[in-house]
C-alpha positions, 0 to 999 in steps of 0.5 A: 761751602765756597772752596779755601782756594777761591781767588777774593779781593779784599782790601782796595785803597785809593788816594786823591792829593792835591794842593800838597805843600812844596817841602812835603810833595808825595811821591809815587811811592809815598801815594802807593805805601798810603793807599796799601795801608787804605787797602788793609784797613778796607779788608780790615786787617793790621800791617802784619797783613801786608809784611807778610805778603808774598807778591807785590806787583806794581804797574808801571808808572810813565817814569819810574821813580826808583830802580825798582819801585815793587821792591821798594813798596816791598820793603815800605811794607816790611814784606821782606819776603815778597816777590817783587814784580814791575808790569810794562806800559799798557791800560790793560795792566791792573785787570790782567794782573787781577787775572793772573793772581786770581790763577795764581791763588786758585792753583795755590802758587800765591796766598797774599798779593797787592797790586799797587799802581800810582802817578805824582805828575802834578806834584813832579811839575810843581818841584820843576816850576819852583826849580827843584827836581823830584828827589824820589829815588830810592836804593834796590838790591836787584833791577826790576823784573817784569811780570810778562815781556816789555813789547814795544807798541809799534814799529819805527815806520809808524812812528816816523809818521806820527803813529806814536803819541795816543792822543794822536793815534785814538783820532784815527780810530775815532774818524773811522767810526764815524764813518763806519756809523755814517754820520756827519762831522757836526753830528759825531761831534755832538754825539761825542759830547753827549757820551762824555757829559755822561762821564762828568756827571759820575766825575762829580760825585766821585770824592777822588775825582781830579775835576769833579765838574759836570759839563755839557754837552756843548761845553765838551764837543765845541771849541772854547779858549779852554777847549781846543783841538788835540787832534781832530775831531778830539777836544781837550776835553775828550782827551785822558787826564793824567797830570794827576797825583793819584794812586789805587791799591788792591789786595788779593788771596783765597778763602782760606786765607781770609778766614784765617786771617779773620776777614769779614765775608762782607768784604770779600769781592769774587771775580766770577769772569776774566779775559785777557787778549790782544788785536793782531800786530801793530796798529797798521795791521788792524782788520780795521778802525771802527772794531775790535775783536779782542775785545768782543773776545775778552767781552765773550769769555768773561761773561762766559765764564761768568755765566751772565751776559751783558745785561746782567751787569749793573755797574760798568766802568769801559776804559775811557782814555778816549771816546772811541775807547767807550763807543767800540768796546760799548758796541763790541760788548753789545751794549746799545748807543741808548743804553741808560747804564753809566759806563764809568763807576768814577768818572773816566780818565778824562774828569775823575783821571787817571795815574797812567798805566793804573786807571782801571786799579781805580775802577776796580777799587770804586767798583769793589764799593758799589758791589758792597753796598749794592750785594747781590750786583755785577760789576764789569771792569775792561781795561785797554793798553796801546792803541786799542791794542791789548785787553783784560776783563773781570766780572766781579760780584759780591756773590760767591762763585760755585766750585774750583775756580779755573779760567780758560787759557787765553792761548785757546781764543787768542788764535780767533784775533790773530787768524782773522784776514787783514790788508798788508802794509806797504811801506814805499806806496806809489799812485792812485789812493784813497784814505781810510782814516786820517786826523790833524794834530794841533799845538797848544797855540791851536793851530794844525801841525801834521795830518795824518792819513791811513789809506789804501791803495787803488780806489776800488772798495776791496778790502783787503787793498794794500795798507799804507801810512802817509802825512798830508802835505805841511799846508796850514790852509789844508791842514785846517780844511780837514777839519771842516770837510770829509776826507774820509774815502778821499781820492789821491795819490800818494808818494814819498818825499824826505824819506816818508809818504805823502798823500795829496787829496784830489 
């Protein structure tokens, strides 16, 4: 007998509009009132389900379209009595929510919850290119509370540098891990290519895909008018598409609960495994670019506590706002380059999209449809905030788990990521150097706009050798070399000019 205060996911709705008439453009909250609805109808209940919901969470949308947009699904909803919770910026936030109201439920402190997320970018450029604003907000009696605390993703010193925008940070993971891997510049971009024409090919087949197109190889690796650099070695190709109108919905209660509300068990999905971690500081106080030990944290215990390991797992969607994302956390995971599984049930942020913060609400939403039809199967589902910087895990099966549902405590692992020895940052670094990781940016012109470098001090190999950030000197010539040359491990100096540091190459 499966105990009543067994966490289960219920209902997922999940909602791709394009093409939409300009006089009627859905919101963000049009999308997520929709896909709650989807989300019920999938669990097979009426509305009375959702009014009388007791926790409604939504993740963070890039631009918030009310004061507080939880409480006003809530009230779409007619859950008058919900608790309305806002979750801050970060990938990781729909499994992590999972996570969290899975406890919630086992220990009896939730019965009914949505976790709702969704982007109408798409929509909000089309109104300005006509020359209207979205008029999306709406009334709240209260300010929007947070379910866990807003941190910010770095300090002013990296931002100064350009360690701000993601599509210019995962470069510098991505260089590492080449050289980590030892590969050259022409054969990385290749094998950049191969992973992501992979992703196209379940993009293609996924009904809420945004380019549902399967491309090769070639076609994603290699410059084309419609294919420049982003920043290097990343196409555009490679990079998260979130000019999207899209939205995922998940419902969540117990056993108990469903049986009382006469829900089918074929409905029922169980989450046999979760995690939750986060990598040391900010990202200039990694161990290094070419890993992640949270991941390979939240990897352990989520199958774990699962009581599988990795190559149990049929269905797999890695988080996948870039290609590094899915080779470290691959490799962390211990899964193999060869590996013929798809890491992706809908096709990656890159091709199917993803609404910001709530791509993995999609995932989990495919996914709970592949465990349906596959029963007895194991699905995975990582999600990735910041820069590589914070992580959740769930292992999800149609199967029912045994006994009381508990999860171990992250506090308990957390402390094996934060003890863990890395290089101090020097903020005013002066003499000889070498790079550890660098990137170029380009504008949508294509031509290189700032280099970017992480180096040590010194020239020897230790590696616990002083960590500094610096920018390349503005030379349009240099700039485009590095491109075509390895910088990775070259020597230089570096020092400060107008208030930031610069490395010259020797």
């Amino acid at each position: 007998m499966i105990a009543d205060s067994t966490p289960i996911l219920v209902g997922a709705g999940e909602l791709t509009v394009k093409d939409e008439s300009l006089d009627a453009l859905s919101s963000p909250l049009d999308l997520m009132q929709q896909t709650a609805e989807l989300a019920a109808a999938d669990a097979g209940v009426d509305s009375s389900v959702l009014a009388g919901l007791d926790q409604v969470a939504v993740v963070k949308s890039f631009r918030e379209p009310t004061r507080n947009t939880p409480e006003s699904l809530a009230r779409r909803l007619g859950a008058s009595n919900a608790k309305a919770w806002l979750v801050p910026d970060g990938g990781q936030g729909p499994q992590a929510l999972v996570n969290h109201f899975a406890e919630a439920i086992a220990n009896g402190d939730a019965k009914w919850v949505l976790l709702a997320g969704a982007e109408a970018i798409d929509n909000a450029r089309r109104l300005l290119k006509s020359g209207s604003k979205p008029q999306w907000s709406e009334p709240a009696e209260h300010d929007a509370e947070f379910l866990c605390p807003d941190k910010p993703m770095g300090s002013q010193h990296e931002e100064d540098h350009g360690i701000w925008r993601a599509n210019h940070v995962y470069p510098l993971f991505e260089n590492a891990l080449r050289g980590h891997y030892g590969m050259s510049l022409e054969a990385y971009q290749q094998t950049l290519g191969e992973l992501l024409a992979r992703f196209t090919q379940v993009a293609a087949k996924h009904p809420g895909a945004w380019f549902p197109i399967e491309r090769s190889a070639d076609e994603i690796a290699q410059l084309s008018d419609r294919n420049r650099y982003v920043a290097f070695p990343h196409t555009k190709f490679m990079n998260a598409m979130n000019q999207i109108n899209q939205s995922a919905t998940l419902l969540m209660t117990s056993v108990g609960e469903a049986r009382k509300a006469g829900i089918d068990q074929d409905r029922w999905i169980f989450l046999h495994g979760v995690a939750d971690a986060a990598e040391r500081g900010f990202f200039t106080d990694r161990v290094n670019y070419y890993s992640s030990p949270a991941i390979r944290v939240v990897g352990e215990q989520a199958l774990g506590m699962a009581g599988r390991n990795v190559d149990d797992i049929e269905f797999i969607d890695i988080y996948s706002c870039f290609p590094c994302a899915v080779a470290i956390a691959r490799d962390e995971l211990g899964i193999a380059r060869d590996d013929t599984r798809a890491l992706t049930v809908t096709g990656g942020l890159p091709f199917h999209g993803g609404a910001g913060n709530s791509y993995s609400m999609n995932a989990i939403a495919t996914l709970s449809k592949r465990l349906r039809e596959s029963n007895e199967a194991y699905g995975m589902v990582t999600a990735n905030g910041g820069y590589l910087s914070k992580h959740a895990a769930g292992i999800y099966s149609t199967i029912p788990t045994e006994g009381q549902w508990r999860r171990v405590a992250p506090k308990s692992y957390q402390s094996q990521i934060d003890s863990l020895p890395a290089p101090d940052l020097e903020t005013s670094p002066s003499g000889t150097a070498r790079i550890e990781t660098y990137t170029v940016t380009f504008g949508r012109n294509g031509r290189p706009e700032k280099g970017i470098v992480v180096g040590r001090l010194g020239l020897d190999d230790n590696p616990l050798a002083k960590r500094f950030i610096a920018n390349l000197p503005d030379d349009p010539s240099l700039l485009a070399s590095v491109t075509q040359e390895e910088f990775l491990g070259r020597p230089g100096e570096v020092h400060q000019h107008g208030g930031l540091n610069i490395f010259s190459a020797h």
